[in-house]
KEBA-976087 format. One record per residue (C-alpha): residue number from 1; residue in three letters; x, y, z. Coordinates in pm, 1 decimal. Example, Ala and Ser with C-alpha at 12.3 -4.5 7.8 and 13.67 -1.06 7.14 Angstrom:
1; ALA; 1230.0; -450.0; 780.0
2; SER; 1367.0; -106.0; 714.0
***
This chain:
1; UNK; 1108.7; -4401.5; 4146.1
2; UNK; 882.9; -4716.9; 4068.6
3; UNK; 986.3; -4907.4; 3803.9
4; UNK; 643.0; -5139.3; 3728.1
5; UNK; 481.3; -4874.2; 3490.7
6; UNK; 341.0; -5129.3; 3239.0
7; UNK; 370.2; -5467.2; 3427.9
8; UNK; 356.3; -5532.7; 3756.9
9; UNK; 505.2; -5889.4; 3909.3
10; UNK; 394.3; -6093.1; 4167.2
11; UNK; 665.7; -6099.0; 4422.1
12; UNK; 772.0; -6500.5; 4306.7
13; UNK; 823.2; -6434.8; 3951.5
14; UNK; 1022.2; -6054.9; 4054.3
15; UNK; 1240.4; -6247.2; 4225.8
16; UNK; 1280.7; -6531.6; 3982.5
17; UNK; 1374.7; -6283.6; 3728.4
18; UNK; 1591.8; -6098.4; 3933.0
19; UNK; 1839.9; -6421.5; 3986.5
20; UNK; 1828.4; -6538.3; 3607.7
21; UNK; 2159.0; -6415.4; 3529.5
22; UNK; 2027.2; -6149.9; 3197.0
23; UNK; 2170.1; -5992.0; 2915.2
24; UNK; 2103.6; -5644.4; 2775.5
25; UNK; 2211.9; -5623.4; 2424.4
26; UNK; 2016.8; -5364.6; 2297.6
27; UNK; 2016.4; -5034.6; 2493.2
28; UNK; 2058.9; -4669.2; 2381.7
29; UNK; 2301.0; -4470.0; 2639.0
30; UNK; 2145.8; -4135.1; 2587.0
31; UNK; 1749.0; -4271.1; 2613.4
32; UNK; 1825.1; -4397.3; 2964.6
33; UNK; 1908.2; -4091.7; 3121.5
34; UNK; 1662.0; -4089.7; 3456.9
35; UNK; 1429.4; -3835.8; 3495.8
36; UNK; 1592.7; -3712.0; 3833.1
37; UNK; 1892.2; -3625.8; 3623.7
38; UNK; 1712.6; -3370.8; 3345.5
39; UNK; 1505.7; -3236.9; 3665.4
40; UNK; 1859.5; -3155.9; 3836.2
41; UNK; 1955.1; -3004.2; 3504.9
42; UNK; 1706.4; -2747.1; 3391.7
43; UNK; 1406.6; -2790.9; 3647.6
44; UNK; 1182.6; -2535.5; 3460.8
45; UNK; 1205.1; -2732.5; 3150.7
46; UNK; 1181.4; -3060.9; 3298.0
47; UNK; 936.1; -3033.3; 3585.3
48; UNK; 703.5; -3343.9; 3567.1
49; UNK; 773.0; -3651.4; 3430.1
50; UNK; 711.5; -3700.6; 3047.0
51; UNK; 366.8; -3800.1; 2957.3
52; UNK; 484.3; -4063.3; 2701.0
53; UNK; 521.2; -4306.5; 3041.8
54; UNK; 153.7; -4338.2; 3041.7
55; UNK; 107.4; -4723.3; 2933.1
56; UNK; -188.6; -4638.6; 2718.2
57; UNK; 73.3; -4407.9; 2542.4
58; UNK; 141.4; -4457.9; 2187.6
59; UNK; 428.7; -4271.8; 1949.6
60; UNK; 214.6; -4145.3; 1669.2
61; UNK; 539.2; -4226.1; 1421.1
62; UNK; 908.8; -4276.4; 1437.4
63; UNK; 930.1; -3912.9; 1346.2
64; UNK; 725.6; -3799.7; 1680.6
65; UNK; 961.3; -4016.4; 1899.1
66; UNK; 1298.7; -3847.0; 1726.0
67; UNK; 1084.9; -3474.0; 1801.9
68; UNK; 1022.0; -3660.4; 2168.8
69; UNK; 1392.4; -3773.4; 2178.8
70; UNK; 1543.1; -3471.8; 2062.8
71; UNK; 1316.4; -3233.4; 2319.7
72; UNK; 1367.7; -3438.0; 2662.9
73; UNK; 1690.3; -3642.2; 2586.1
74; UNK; 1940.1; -3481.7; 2337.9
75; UNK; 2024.1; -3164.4; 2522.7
76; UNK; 2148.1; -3314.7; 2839.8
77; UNK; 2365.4; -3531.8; 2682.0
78; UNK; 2671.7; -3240.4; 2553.0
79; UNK; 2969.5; -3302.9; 2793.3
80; UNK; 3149.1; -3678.9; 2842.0
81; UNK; 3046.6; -3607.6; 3246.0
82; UNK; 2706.1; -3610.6; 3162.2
83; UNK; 2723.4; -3948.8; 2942.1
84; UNK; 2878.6; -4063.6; 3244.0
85; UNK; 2605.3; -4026.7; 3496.1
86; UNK; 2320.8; -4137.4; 3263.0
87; UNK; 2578.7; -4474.9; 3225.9
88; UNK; 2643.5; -4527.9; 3586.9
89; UNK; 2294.2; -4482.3; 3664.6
90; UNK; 2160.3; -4680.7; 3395.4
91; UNK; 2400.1; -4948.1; 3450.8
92; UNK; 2315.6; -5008.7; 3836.7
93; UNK; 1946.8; -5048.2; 3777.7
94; UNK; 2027.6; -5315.8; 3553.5
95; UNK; 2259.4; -5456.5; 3782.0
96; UNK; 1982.4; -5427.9; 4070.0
97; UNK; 1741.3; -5632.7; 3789.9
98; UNK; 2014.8; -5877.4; 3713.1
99; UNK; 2157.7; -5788.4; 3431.1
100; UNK; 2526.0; -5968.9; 3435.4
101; UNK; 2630.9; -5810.3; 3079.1
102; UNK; 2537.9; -5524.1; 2898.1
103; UNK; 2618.3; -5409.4; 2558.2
104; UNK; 2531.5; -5024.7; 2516.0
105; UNK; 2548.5; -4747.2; 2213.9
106; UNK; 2577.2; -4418.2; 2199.5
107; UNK; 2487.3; -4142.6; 1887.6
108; UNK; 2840.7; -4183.6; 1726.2
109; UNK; 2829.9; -3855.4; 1561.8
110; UNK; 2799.9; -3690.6; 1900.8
111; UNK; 3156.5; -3702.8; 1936.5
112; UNK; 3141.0; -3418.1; 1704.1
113; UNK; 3048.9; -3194.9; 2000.3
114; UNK; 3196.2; -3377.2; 2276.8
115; UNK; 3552.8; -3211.5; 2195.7
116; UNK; 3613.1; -3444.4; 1915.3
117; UNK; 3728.2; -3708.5; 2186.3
118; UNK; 3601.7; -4055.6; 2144.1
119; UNK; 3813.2; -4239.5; 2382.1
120; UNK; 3775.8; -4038.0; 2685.3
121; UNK; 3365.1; -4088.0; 2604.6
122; UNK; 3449.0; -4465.3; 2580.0
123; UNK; 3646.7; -4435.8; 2907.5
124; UNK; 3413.0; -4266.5; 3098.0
125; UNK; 3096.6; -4489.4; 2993.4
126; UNK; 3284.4; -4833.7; 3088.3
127; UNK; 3415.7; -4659.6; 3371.8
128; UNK; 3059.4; -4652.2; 3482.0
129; UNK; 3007.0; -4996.6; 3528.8
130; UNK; 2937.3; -5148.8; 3863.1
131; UNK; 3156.2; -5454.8; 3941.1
132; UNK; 3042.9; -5800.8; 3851.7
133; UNK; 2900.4; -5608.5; 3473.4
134; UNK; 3096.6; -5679.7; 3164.4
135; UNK; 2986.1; -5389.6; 2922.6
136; UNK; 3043.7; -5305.3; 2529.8
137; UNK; 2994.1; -5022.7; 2375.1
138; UNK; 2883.9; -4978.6; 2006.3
139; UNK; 2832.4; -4639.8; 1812.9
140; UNK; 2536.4; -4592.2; 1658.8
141; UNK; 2493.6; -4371.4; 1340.4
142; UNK; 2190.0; -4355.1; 1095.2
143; UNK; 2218.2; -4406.5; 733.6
144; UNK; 2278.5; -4054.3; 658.0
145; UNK; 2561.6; -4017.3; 877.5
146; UNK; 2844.5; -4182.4; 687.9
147; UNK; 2864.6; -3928.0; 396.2
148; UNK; 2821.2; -3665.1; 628.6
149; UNK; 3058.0; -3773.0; 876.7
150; UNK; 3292.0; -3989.1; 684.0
151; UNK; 3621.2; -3881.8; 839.5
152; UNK; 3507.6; -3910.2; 1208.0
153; UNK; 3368.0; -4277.1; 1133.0
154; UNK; 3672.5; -4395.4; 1028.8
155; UNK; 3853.5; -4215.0; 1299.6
156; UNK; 3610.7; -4444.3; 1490.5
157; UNK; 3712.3; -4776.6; 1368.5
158; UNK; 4046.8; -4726.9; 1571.9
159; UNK; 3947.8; -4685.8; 1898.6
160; UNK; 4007.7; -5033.3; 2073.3
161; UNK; 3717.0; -4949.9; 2345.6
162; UNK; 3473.9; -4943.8; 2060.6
163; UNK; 3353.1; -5265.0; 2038.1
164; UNK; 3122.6; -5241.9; 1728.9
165; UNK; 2918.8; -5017.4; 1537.3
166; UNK; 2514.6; -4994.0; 1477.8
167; UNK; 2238.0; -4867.6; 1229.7
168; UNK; 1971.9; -4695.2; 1409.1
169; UNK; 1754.3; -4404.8; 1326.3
170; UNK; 1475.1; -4415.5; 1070.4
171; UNK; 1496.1; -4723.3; 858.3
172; UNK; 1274.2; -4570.7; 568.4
173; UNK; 1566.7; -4347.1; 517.0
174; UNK; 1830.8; -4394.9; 170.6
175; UNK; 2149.5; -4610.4; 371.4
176; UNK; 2443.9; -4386.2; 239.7
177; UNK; 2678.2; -4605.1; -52.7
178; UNK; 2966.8; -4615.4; 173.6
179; UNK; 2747.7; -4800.3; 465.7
180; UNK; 2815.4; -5143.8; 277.8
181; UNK; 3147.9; -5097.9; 284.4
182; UNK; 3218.7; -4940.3; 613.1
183; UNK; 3069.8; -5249.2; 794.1
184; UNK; 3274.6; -5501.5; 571.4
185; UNK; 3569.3; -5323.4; 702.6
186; UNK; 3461.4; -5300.9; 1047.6
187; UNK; 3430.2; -5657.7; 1077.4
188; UNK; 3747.4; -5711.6; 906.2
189; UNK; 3910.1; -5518.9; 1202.0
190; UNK; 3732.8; -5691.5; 1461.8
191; UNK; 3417.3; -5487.7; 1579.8
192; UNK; 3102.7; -5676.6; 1597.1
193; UNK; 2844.0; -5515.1; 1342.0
194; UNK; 2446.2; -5466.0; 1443.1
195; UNK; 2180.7; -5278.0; 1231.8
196; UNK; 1847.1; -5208.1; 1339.9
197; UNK; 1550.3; -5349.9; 1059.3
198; UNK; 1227.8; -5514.2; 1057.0
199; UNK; 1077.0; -5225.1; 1322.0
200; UNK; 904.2; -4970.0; 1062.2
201; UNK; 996.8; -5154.1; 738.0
202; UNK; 910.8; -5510.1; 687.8
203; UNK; 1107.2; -5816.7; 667.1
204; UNK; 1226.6; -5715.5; 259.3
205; UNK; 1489.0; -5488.0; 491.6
206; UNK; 1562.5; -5730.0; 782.4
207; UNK; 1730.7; -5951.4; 448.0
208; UNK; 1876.9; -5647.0; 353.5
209; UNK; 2081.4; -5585.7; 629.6
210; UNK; 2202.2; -5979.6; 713.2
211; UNK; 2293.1; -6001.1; 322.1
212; UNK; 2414.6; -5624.2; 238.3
213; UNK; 2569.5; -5546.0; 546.9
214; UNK; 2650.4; -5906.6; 676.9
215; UNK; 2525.1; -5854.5; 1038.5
216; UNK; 2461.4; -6109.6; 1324.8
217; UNK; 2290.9; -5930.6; 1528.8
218; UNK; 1959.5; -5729.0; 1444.1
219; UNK; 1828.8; -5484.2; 1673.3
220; UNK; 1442.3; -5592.1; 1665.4
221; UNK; 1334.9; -5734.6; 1347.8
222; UNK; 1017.2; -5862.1; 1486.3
223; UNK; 868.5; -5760.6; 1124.1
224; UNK; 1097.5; -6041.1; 983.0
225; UNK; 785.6; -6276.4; 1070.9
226; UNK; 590.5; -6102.1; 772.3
227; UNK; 780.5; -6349.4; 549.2
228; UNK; 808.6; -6701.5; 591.0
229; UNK; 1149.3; -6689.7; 357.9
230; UNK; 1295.0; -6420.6; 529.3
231; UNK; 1196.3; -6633.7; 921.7
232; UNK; 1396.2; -6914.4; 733.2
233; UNK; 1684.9; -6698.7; 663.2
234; UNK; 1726.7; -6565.7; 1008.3
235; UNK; 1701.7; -6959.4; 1160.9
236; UNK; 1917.1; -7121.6; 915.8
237; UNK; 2187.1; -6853.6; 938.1
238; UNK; 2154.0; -6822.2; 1360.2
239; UNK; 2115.9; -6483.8; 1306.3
240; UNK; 2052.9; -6289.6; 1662.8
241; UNK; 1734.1; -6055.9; 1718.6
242; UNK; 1719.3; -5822.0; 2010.5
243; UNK; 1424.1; -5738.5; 2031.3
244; UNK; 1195.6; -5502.4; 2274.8
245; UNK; 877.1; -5608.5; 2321.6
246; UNK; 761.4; -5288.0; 2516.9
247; UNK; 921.8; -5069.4; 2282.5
248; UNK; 752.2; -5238.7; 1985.1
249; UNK; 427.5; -5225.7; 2102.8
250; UNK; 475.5; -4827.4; 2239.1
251; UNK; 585.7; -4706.8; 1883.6
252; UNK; 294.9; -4934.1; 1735.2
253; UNK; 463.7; -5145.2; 1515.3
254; UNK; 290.7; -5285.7; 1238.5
255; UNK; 152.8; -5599.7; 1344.5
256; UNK; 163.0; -5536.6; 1741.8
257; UNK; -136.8; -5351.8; 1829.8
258; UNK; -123.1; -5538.6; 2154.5
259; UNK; 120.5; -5731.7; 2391.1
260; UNK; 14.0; -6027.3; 2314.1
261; UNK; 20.0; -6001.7; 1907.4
262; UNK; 377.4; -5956.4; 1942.5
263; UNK; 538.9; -6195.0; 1704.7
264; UNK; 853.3; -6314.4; 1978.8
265; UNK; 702.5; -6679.8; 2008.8
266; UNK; 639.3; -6761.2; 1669.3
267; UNK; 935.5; -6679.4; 1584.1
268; UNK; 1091.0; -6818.2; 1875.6
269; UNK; 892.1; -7162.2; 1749.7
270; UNK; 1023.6; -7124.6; 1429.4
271; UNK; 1413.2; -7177.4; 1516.5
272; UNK; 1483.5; -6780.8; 1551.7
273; UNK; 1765.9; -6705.1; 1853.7
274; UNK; 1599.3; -6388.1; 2011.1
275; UNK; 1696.4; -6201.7; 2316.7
276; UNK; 1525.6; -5934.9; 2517.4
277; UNK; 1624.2; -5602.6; 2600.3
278; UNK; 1486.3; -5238.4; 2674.8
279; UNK; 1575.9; -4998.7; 2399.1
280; UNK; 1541.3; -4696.2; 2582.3
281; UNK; 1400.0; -4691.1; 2917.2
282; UNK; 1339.4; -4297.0; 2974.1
283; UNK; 1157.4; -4293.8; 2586.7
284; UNK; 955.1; -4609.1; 2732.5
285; UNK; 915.8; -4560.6; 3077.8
286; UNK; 973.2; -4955.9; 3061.5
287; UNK; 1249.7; -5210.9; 3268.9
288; UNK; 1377.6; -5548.9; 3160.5
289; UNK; 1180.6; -5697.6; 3467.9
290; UNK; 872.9; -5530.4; 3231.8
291; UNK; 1030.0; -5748.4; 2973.3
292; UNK; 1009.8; -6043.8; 3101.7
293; UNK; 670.1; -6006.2; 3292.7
294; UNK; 571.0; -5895.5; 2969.9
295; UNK; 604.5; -6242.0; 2830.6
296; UNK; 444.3; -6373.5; 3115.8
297; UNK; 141.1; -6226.8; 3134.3
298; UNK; 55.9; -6115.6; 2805.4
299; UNK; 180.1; -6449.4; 2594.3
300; UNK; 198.4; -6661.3; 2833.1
301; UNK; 552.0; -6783.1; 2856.4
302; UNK; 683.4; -7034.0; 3135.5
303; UNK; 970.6; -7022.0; 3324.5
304; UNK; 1124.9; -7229.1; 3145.2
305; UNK; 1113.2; -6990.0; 2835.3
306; UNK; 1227.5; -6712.2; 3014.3
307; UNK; 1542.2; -6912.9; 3106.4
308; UNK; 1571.1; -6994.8; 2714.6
309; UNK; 1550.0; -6616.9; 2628.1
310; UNK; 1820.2; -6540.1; 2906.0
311; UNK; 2022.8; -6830.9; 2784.7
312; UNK; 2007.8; -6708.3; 2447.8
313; UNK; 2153.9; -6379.7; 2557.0
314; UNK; 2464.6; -6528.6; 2751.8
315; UNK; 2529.4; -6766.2; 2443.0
316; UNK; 2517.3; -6500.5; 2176.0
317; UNK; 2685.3; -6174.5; 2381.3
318; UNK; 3054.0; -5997.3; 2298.9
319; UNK; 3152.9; -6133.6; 2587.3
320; UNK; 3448.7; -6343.8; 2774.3
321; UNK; 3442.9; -6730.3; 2730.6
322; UNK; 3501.2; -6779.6; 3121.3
323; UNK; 3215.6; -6532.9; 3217.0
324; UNK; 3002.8; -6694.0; 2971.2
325; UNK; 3073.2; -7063.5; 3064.0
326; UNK; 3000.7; -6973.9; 3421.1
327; UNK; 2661.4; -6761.7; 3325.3
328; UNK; 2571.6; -7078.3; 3133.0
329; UNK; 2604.8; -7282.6; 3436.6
330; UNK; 2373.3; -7043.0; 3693.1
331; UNK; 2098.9; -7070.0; 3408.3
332; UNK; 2171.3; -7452.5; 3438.3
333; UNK; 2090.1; -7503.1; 3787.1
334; UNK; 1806.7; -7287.7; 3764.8
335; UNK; 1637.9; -7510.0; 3491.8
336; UNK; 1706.5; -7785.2; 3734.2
337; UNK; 1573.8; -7606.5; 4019.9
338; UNK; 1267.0; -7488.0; 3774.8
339; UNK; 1193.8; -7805.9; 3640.2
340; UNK; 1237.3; -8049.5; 3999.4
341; UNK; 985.5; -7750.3; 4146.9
342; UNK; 638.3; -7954.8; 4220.2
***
């Protein structure tokens, strides 16, 4: 099935994007499930495509894309097998765009109904990935689930194939009390800690989340740029946004009414490290080539920027040191290459 929904490139710049050696840190396991699979599943209930892969589409609220979510996505994804297939297939169209490392989440509290079995889950997703792909998985839980699902969380935080744990869901929700805590302990055992902020609440959360929970990593927080402070914060500290430009602009974010108001340069110029990833490419209809061509042709980024934004992935991933150091050195000799081009 075509993958150039939104953004379309010109055969050069496809395949300069396919060889820069890419990172995708910010990808939901269940929204990538592929069409073809939900047909195969229940063909009367998934006949056509969805029609939120129209690019003029746009999410009325995060509310409408949870009732989207829940209606095409959720009610495939109830057995480990099935989580398996949306993995493998997910994971080899990144590897057919590039993509070197990928670091993936799933709904934690979907273990719940998944016999209670977290490892074999974890098993079967890495077991998905194609040679030459590092992958780490992260569960994701919104900031309701820890005082509803306490005891399974902190069953969670032994599992040595989870590599970290996320916010996601609605932001404008209460975070439970114990959410603090729960990621001061999960980086005291190791797991890298993300939260996702600054998409439908401004940059007053994005400082929330580096200071309260004491994350690296943000998952967008393209809203951060609303305050110069809060911009200043993110540099200083090297704090790490993945952000989705597609995504963004299909769930209208505040502030991108259009490709090329999307903040990622400015704040790029202003010292931020941010990297570029998908979100959810059945919810968007979108693929990191998008991504990239995104920048391209709507802000007008060089190829040398691109190379930047891959670099930053490689340099900021859960990763090994080896894999990295030699990632680091392709994206070297492509500058070279990029920059001795006439």
């Amino acid at each position: 099935m075509n993958i150039y929904r939104h953004y379309r490139p010109d055969p050069e710049l496809e395949a300069f994007i396919v060889a820069l050696p890419k990172t995708e840190t910010h990808l939901h396991i269940e929204g990538c499930v592929s069409f073809e699979q939900l047909n195969a599943f229940n063909p009367k209930r998934y006949p056509n495509p969805p029609p939120f892969w129209d690019p003029s589409y746009r999410f009325e609220s995060f509310d409408r894309f949870n009732e989207h979510f829940f209606e095409w996505v959720a009610p495939y994804h109830t057995t480990v097998a099935n989580y398996h297939e949306t993995a493998k297939q997910a994971f080899a169209k990144c590897a057919a765009q590039g993509v070197r490392h990928i670091e993936a989440s799933f709904h934690l509290p979907a273990i719940s109904w998944l016999d209670d079995d977290g490892p074999a889950l974890l098993d079967a997703i890495h077991d998905a990935a194609p040679d030459g792909i590092s992958v780490r998985i992260f569960g994701g839980m919104t900031h309701a689930d820890y005082g509803r699902r306490s005891e399974l969380l902190e069953r969670a935080l032994t599992w040595d194939r989870l590599a970290g744990i996320d916010l996601h869901g609605p932001e404008y929700w209460p975070v439970d009390d114990g959410i603090p805590d729960y990621w001061r302990r999960a980086k005291d055992l190791g797991k890298v800690t993300k939260a996702h902020a600054g998409e439908f609440m401004g940059a007053p959360f994005v400082e929330w989340v580096v200071d309260t929970l004491g994350v690296a990593r943000v998952e967008h927080g393209v809203r951060a740029i609303e305050s110069a402070q809060v911009v200043d914060i993110l540099a200083e500290r090297s704090i790490v946004l993945d952000v989705c430009p597609i995504s963004n602009l299909k769930l209208a974010v505040e502030g991108v009414s259009t490709m090329s108001a999307h903040p990622i340069r400015k704040l790029m110029e202003a010292g931020v490290c941010v990297t570029v990833s998908t979100d959810d490419t059945f919810m968007f209809g979108n693929s990191l080539i998008e991504e990239y061509t995104a920048l391209v042709q709507s802000l007008g980024f060089d190829r040398t920027a691109l190379i930047e934004i891959a670099r930053n992935g490689v340099r900021t991933a859960s990763m090994d040191e080896a894999k990295r150091a030699a990632l680091e050195r392709e994206l070297d000799e492509l500058q070279r290459l990029t920059l001795d081009a006439p």
